[in-house]
C-alpha positions in Angstrom: 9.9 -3.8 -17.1 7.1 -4.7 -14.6 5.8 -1.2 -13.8 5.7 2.1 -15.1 9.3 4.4 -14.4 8.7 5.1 -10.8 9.6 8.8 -11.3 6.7 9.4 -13.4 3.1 9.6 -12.2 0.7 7.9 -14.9 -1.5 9.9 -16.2 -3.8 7.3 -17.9 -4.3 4.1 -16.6 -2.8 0.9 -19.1 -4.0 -2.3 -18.8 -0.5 -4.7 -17.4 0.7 -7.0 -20.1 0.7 -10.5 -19.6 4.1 -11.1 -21.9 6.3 -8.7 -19.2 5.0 -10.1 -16.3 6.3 -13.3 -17.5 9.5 -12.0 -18.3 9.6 -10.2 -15.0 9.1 -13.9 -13.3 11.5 -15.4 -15.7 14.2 -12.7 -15.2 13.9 -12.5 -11.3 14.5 -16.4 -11.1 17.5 -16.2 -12.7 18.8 -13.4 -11.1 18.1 -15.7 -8.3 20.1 -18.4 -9.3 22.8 -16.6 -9.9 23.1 -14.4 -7.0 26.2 -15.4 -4.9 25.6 -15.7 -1.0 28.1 -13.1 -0.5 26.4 -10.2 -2.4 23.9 -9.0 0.0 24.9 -8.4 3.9 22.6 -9.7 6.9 22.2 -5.6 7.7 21.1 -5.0 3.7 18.5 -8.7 4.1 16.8 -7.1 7.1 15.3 -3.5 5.5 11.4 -4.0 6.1 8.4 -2.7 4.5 4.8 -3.4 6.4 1.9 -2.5 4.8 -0.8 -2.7 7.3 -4.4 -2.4 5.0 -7.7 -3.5 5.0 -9.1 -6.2 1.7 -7.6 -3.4 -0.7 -4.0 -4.4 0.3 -4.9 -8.2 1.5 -6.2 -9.1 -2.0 -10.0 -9.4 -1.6 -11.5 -11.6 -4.5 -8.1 -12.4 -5.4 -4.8 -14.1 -5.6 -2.3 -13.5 -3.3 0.5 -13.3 -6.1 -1.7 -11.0 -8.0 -1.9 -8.6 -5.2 -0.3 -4.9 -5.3 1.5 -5.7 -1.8 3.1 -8.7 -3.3 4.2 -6.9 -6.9 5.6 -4.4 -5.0 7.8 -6.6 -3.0 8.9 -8.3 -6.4 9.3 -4.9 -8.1 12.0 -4.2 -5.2 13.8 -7.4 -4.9 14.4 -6.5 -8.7 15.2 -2.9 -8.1 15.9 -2.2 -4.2 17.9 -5.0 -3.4 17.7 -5.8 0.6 14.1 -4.8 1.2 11.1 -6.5 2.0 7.9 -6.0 1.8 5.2 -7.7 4.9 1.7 -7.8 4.4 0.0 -7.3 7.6 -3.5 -6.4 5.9 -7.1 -8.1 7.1 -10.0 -7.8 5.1 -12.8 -5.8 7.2 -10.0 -4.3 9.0 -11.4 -0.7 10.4 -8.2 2.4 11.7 -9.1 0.5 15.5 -8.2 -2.9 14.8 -5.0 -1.4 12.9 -4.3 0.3 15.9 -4.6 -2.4 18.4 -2.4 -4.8 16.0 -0.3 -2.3 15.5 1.8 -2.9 18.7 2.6 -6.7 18.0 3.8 -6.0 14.4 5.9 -3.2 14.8 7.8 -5.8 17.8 7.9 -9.1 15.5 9.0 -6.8 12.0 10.9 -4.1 13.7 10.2 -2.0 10.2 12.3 0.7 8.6 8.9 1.9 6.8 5.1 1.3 7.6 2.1 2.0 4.6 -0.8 2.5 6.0 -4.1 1.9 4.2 -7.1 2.1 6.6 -10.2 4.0 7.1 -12.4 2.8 4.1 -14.5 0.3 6.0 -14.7 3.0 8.9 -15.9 5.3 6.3 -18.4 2.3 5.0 -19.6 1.8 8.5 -20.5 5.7 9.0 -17.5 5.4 11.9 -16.5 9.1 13.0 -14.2 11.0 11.1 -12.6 12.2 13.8 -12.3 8.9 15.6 -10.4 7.3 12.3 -8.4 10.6 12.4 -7.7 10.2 16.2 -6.7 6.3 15.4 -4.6 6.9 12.0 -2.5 9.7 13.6 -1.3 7.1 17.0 -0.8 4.6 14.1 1.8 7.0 12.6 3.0 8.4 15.8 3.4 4.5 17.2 5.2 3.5 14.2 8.0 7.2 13.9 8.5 6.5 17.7 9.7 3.2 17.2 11.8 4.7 14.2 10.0 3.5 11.5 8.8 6.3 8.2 5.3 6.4 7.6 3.2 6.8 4.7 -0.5 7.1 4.6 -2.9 6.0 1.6 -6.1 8.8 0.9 -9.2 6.6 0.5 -12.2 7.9 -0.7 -15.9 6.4 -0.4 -18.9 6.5 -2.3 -21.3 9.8 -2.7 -23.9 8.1 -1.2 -22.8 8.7 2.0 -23.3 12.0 1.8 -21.9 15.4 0.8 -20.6 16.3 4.1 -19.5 13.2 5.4 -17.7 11.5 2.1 -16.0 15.4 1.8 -15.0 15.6 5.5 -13.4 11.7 5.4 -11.5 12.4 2.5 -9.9 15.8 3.6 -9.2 14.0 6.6 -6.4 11.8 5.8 -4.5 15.3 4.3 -5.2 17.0 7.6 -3.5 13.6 9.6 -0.4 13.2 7.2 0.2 17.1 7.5 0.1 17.3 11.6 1.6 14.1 11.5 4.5 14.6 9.4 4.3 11.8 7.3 4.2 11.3 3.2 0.8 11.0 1.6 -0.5 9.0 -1.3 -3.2 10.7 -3.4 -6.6 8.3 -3.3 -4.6 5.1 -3.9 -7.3 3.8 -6.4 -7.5 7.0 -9.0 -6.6 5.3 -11.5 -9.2 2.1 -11.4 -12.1 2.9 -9.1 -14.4 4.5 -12.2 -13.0 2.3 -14.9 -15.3 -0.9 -14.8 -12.4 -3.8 -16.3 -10.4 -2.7 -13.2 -13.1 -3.1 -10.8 -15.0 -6.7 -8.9 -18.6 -6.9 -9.0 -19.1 -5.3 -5.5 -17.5 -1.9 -7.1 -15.2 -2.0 -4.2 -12.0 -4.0 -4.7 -10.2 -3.6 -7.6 -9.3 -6.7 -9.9 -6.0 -8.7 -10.7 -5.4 -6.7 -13.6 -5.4 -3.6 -11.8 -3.1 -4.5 -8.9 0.0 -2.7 -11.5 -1.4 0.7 -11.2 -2.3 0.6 -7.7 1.6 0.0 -7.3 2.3 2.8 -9.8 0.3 5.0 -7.7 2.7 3.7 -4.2 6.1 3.8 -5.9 6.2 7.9 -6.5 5.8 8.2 -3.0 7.8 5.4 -1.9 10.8 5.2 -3.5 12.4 8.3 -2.0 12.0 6.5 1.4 14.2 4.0 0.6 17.3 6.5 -0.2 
């Protein structure tokens, strides 16, 4: 098994096993071979996941196929037959530019769910807190009035920027997922951001290796979606 059992939140994080994700490759392709065409309906092909992120979700420093975005769309085709998972994540991406792509996506993917993980490089850049709040609640509100379910990603940033600041941009994304009805995700990298092996150089963007918990630490939340 790829991951952790979904209806258990880890408690301490385990370094992925190179033998299982083999085996995870191996037994996907020959569930794939197998499959007849008649198994899954066009309704059951077209249940859509978008993950709009910043370089946390696009795979800074990375491969793509190392990414948590991409596990998690090969832990469902294994387990949740008939969803997809779309990466619509940029690098440098700040809760504006989400916002203003936001539109364009939600026409082209028509999505049953939206993750969204912004607001670490607005909280980098010293952006407002109440701006990012203002642009991560119309991201939610856009995506539920076009009949998508959201769920929002806590970020958290440095203590550097300050005691008041770093408090008042964490707090914020429980105050936007409470008046905005919508799921949230404790800080999405808990379980890596102070252990060093999990970490890139920068201290920012977690490694290869730690791309399994940061999926651990989605499918809690995102699992009873899909029911």
């Amino acid at each position: 098994m790829l991951f952790k059992r979904p209806d258990k939140v880890r408690n301490k994080a385990q370094k992925p096993i190179t033998a299982i994700v083999i085996f995870a490759w191996l037994f996907l392709s020959c569930m794939a071979s197998q499959a007849q065409p008649s198994a899954m309906t066009a309704a059951d092909a077209t249940k859509t996941i978008v993950v709009l992120g910043d370089s946390i979700s696009a795979g800074y420093g990375i491969q793509r196929e190392q990414g948590w975005v991409y596990l998690l769309d090969l832990y469902l085709s294994a387990n949740r037959p008939g969803w997809r998972v779309v990466n619509a994540s940029i690098s440098g991406e700040t809760t504006g530019g989400g916002l203003a792509r936001l539109p364009g996506i939600l026409d082209a993917m028509t999505p049953q769910v939206v993750i969204v993980e912004l607001g670490g490089n607005d909280g980098l850049r010293g952006y407002p807190v109440a701006k990012m709040q203002d642009n991560l609640r119309q991201i939610i509100e856009l995506s539920q009035a076009q009949g998508a379910t959201t769920l929002l990603a806590e970020m958290q940033i440095p203590p550097n920027y300050g005691r008041r600041y770093t408090q008042a941009f964490t707090a914020s994304f429980g105050e936007v997922a409470t008046t905005s009805d919508t799921a949230l995700i404790p800080f999405l990298l808990e379980e890596v951001a102070l252990q060093p092996e999990y970490m890139q150089a920068d201290g920012i963007h977690p490694t290869a290796v730690a791309q399994p918990l940061i999926v651990d630490a989605v499918l809690p939340y995102l699992l009873p979606l899909l029911q």
